[in-house]
N, C-alpha and C positions, 0 to 999 in steps of 0.2 A: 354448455354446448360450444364448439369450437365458430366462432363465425365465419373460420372459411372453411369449412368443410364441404362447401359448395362449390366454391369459385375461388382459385388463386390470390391472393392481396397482391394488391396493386403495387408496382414501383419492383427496382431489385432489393434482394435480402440487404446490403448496403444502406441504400435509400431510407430502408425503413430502420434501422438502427438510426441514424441520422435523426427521423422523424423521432421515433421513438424517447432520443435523450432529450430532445426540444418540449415534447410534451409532456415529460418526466420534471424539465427544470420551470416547464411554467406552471405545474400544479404544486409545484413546491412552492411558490409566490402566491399562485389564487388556489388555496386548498378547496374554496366553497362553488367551485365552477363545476356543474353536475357535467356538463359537456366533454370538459376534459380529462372528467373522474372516466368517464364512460370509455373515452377515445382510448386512453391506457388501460385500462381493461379489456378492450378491444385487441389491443398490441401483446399484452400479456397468454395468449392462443395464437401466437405467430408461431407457422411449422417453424420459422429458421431458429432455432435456440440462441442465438446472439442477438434476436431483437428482445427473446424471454429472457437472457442475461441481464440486456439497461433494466428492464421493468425491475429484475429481482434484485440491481445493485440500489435502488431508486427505494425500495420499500420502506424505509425510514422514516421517509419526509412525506408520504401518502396521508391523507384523511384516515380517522381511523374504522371506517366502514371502509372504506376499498382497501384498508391494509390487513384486516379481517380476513377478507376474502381471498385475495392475493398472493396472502403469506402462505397458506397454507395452498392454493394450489399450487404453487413455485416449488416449495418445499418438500412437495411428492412430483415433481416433473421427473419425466423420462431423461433427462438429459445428467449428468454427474455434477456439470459447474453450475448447471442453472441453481440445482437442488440446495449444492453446498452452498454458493454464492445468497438464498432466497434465507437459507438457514441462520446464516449468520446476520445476515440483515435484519429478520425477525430476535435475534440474541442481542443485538443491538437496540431494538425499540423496543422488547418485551418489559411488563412491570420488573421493578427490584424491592419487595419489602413492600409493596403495595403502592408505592412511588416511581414514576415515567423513571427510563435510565437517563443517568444527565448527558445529554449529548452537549458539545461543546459549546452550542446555543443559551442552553439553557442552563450552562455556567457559568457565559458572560453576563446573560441577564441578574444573576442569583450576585455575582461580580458587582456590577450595575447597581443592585439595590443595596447592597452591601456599603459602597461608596456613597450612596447618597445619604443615606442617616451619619454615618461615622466619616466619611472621609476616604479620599483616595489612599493617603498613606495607610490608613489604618488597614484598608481592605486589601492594600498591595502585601502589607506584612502579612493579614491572616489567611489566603490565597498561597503567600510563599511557605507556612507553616504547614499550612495542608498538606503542600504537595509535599515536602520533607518526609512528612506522618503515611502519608501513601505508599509512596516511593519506599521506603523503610520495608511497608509492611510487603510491598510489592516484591521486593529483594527477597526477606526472608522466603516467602509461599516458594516463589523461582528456584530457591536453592533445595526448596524440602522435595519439589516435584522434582527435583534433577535427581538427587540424590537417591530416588524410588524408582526411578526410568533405568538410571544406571545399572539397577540390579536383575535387570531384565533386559537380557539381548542374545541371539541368535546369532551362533554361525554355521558353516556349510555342515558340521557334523550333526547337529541337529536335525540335518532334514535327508537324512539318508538314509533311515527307517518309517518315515511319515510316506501318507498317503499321496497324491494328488491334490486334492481337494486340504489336506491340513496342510498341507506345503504355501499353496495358497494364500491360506487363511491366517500363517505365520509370515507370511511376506508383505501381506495386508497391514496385520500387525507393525510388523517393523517400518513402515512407512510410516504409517501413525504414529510412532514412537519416534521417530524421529524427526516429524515436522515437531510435534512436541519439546524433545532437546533443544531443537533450535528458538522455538518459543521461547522457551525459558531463559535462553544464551541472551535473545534480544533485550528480554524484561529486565534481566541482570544490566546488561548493559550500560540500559537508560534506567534505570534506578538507583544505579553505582555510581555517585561520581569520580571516573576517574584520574589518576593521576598524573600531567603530563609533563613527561619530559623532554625536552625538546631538545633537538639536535640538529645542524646544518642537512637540511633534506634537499635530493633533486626532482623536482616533479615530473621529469619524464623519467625517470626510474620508479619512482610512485605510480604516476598512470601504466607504465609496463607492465606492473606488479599488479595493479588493480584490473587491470583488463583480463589478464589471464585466469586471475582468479574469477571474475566475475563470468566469462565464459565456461570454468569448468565448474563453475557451479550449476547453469544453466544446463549443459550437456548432460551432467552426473544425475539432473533429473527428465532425461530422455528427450532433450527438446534441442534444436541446433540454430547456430547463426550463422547459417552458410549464404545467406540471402543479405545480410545487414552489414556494411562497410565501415568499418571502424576507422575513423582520420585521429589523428592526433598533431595536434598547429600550436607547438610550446612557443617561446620568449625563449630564447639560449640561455638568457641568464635568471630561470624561473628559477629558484630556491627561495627557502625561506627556512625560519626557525619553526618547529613544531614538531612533536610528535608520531615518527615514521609510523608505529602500529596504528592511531587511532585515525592522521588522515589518509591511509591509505586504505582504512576501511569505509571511510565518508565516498573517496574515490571508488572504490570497488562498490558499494551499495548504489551511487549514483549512476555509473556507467551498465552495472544489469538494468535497473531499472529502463534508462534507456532501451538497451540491446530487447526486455522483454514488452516493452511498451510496441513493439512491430507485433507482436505474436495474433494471430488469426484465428489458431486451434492448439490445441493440448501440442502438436509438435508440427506444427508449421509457421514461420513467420514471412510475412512480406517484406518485401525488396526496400531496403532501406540504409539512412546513415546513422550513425551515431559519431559526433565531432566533440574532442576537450580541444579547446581554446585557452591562452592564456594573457595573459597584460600586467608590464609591470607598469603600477600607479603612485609616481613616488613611492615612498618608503612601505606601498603594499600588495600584495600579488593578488590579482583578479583572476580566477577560474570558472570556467563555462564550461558545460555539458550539455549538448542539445540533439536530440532526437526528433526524428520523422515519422513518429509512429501517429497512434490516432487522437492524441494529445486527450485533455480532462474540459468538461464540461465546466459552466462556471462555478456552478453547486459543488461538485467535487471540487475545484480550485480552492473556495474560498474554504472550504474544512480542512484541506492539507496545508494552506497558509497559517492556520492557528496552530501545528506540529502538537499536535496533541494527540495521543497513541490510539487509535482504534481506524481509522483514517489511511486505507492504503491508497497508492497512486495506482496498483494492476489494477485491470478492468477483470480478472478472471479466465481472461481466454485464454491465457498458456496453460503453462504445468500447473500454477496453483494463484490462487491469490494472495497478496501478501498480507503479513502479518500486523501492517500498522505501525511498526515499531521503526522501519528503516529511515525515512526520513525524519523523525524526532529526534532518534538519536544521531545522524549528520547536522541536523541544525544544532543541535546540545554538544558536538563537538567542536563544531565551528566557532561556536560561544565561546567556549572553553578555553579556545584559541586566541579569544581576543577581535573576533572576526563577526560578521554578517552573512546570510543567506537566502537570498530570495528565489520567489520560483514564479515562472510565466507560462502560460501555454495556452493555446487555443485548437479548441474542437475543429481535429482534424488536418491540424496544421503541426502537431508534434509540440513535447515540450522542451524549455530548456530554465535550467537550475544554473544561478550564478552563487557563487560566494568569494569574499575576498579576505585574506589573513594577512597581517602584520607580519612584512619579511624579516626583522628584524626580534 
């Protein structure tokens, strides 16, 4: 039964997202508090569907009586992101093999114990072997599923005997086939370690590069940043040695992220900035990207800190949620570089991602 089917909830649709993540991140802390199990279940029958979004991003970290319950009614809601967004969260906490999925929690603990009987080294090597052995296999799956997507694609001559309704259903198709591709591009990615060549680069010819790309990717999936103000505040003498394609993709993944951290609905975003800053620091270049969008709760913060792939920074409301993969593989190249990456942000005040690489 909806509890407000009576009487409007109190506060604006705003307010109550606001509420909503608060009481989302303190049940994550006190799971055995019935009150606050209640109060977000209460939230989760909110008409506005962006207070039914935090609930459905939140479902992971739930008891698992109100995740029970929860998951499955998110997951049939009337709304497309709730549903999707409830889906994947429930794919994220569901059994694997009859064992919890390991969320990154429960691989520092496993981490944790590992190191106490054997040893830090011991555990830091069989930790680094894992991921090798993953990675690997994670590569291969990535290349089989490209390699079966590629042989399945539509163009305009296809659908010039089709009905309505299979036209459709073929366009439906190719959209799912193609967040797919890109799936896989990302997996490959961050599984692949790449090989960098580096070359004297200008960073404001890189963030030129990256901005534009990052905006037409944004657009090419029906959504605009005609509302959001792009500054860019280089150092004249920003260069540095590194690899044009791979940071220019670090660049371009951070700056949508920004541009889509405004987004409000599937193709509206609010009024907003997105600023790259730079600083040269002795012999190493300090880059900053900072957004005014609706920034990440701390719960979200501290899982995108461990850059461990499942862990996206969207909330959902644009075009899509992302894939988890984008900031892992900007921290993994920054590595790669020789470099550091960290990330700050607070609820509601926007985020901003610093990293810095060795100009030389």
């Amino acid at each position: 039964m909806n509890p407000y089917s009576s009487s409007p909830p109190p506060g604006t649709w705003m307010e109550r997202v606001s509420l909503a993540r608060a009481a989302c991140a303190a049940l994550a802390s006190q799971p055995d508090d019935a009150g606050l199990a209640e109060k977000v279940a209460t939230m989760a029958a909110d008409p506005k569907w962006e207070v039914r979004l935090v609930i459905a991003e939140a479902l992971p970290t739930f008891p698992d009586s109100l995740f029970r319950v929860l998951s499955i009614t998110l997951a049939n809601d009337h709304n497309f992101y709730v549903a999707k967004t409830a889906t994947k969260s429930a794919d994220r906490r569901a059994p694997v093999s009859g064992l919890e999925a390991a969320t990154p929690g429960k691989i520092q603990l496993a981490f944790n114990r590992f190191a106490a009987q054997h040893g830090q080294a011991a555990a830091s090597a069989a930790a680094q072997f894992a991921g090798l052995v993953v990675e690997r296999h994670m590569s291969r799956a990535a290349h089989d599923i490209k390699n079966i997507l590629t042989q399945f694609n539509f163009n305009d001559d296809d659908f010039r005997s089709t009905t309505a309704a299979q036209k459709k259903n073929a366009q439906r198709y190719q959209r799912g086939r193609s967040y797919l591709m890109n799936l896989m591009t990302m997996m490959i990615h961050y599984a692949e370690p790449p090989v960098i060549n580096r070359t004297s680069e200008n960073l404001a010819d890189m963030v030129t590069e990256a901005y534009s790309s990052a905006v037409s990717q944004i657009e090419g999936a029906g959504n605009s940043v005609a509302n959001i103000r792009f500054e860019s505040r280089l150092h004249s003498e920003a260069t540095a040695f590194v690899s044009h394609f791979h940071m220019t993709m670090v660049l371009t993944n951070l700056i949508k992220n920004g541009l889509e951290a405004h987004a409000i609905s599937p193709t509206e975003s609010r009024a907003g900035s997105v600023t790259v800053t730079s600083e040269i620091q002795g012999d190493r270049l300090s880059v900053e990207v900072a957004d005014e969008g609706g920034g990440l709760s701390p719960l979200e913060l501290s899982r995108l800190r461990e850059f461990i792939p499942g862990s996206s920074s969207k909330r959902g409301a644009g075009s899509s949620s992302g894939s988890g993969y984008g900031l892992p593989i900007c921290h993994r190249y920054v590595i790669l570089h020789n470099g550091e990456l960290t990330l700050q942000s607070a609820e509601g005040r926007g985020t901003t991602i610093r990293f810095w690489i060795p100009r030389n």
